[in-house]
N, C-alpha and C positions, 0 to 999 in steps of 0.2 A: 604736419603739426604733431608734436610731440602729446602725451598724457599728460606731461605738465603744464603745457600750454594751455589744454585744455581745459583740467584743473581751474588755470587760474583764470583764464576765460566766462568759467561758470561764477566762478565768486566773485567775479568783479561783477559779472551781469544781476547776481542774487543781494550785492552790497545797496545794490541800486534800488531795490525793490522795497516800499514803506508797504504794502497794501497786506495785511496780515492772512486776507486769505487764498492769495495768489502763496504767499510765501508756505501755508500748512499745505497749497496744493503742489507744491516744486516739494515739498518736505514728504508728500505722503509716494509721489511716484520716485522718489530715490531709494526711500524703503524698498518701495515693489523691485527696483533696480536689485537694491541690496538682495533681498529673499530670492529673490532667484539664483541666488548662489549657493542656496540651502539643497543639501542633496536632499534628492524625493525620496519617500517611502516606498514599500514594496506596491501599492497600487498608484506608482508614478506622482501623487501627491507630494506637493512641498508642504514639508512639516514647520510652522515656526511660532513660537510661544505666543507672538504679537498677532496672530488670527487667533486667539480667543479674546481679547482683549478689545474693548471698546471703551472711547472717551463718556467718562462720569459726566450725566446733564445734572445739574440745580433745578431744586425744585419741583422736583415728582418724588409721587410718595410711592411705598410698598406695596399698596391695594393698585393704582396704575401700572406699574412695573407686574404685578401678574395676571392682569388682563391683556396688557401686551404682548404676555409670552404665552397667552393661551391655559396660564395654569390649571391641571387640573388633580387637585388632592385626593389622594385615594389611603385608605384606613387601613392599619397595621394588617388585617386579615387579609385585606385586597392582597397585602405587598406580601404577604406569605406564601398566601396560595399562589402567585408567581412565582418566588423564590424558591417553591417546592418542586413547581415546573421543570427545572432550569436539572440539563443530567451533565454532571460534572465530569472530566477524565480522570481523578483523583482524589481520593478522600481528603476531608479537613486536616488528618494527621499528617499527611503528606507533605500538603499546601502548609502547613503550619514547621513543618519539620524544615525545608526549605528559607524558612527565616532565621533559622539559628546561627 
């Protein structure tokens, strides 16, 4: 059996199908089919824009969505005194010089 056989094997069989969440589930493992075509990163990682990306639900508000995610806000001092932390391999001018 050819690729195109194939092919058209899958679409007749996919032509057939009314049930919308049989079809998002043949939809979401072609994807996975597809990214695996995605050369990995240097820690063997497939990199692909659509793993950050999740479907938008209706109907939840912003105070739900940061209990969800665990948010936990911390104040400009907090975020400095990190940022102070942090020993860089190159000065600002550097890093800044580099954008020209």
């Amino acid at each position: 059996m050819s690729a195109n056989d194939i092919k058209m094997n899958i679409i007749d069989l996919i032509t057939r199908i009314n049930d919308l969440n049989k079809l998002r589930l043949i939809y979401k493992n072609i994807e996975e089919v597809d990214k695996a075509q995605v050369k990995p990163n240097a820690s063997g990682k497939r990199l692909d824009y659509r793993d950050a990306t999740v479907e938008i639900r209706e109907g939840i508000s912003y105070k739900e969505i940061l209990r969800e995610q665990d948010y936990q806000p911390i104040s400009y001092k907090e975020f400095r005194a990190l940022a102070d932390q942090i020993e860089w391999e190159h000065s600002l001018e550097e890093l800044l010089e580099v954008l020209d």
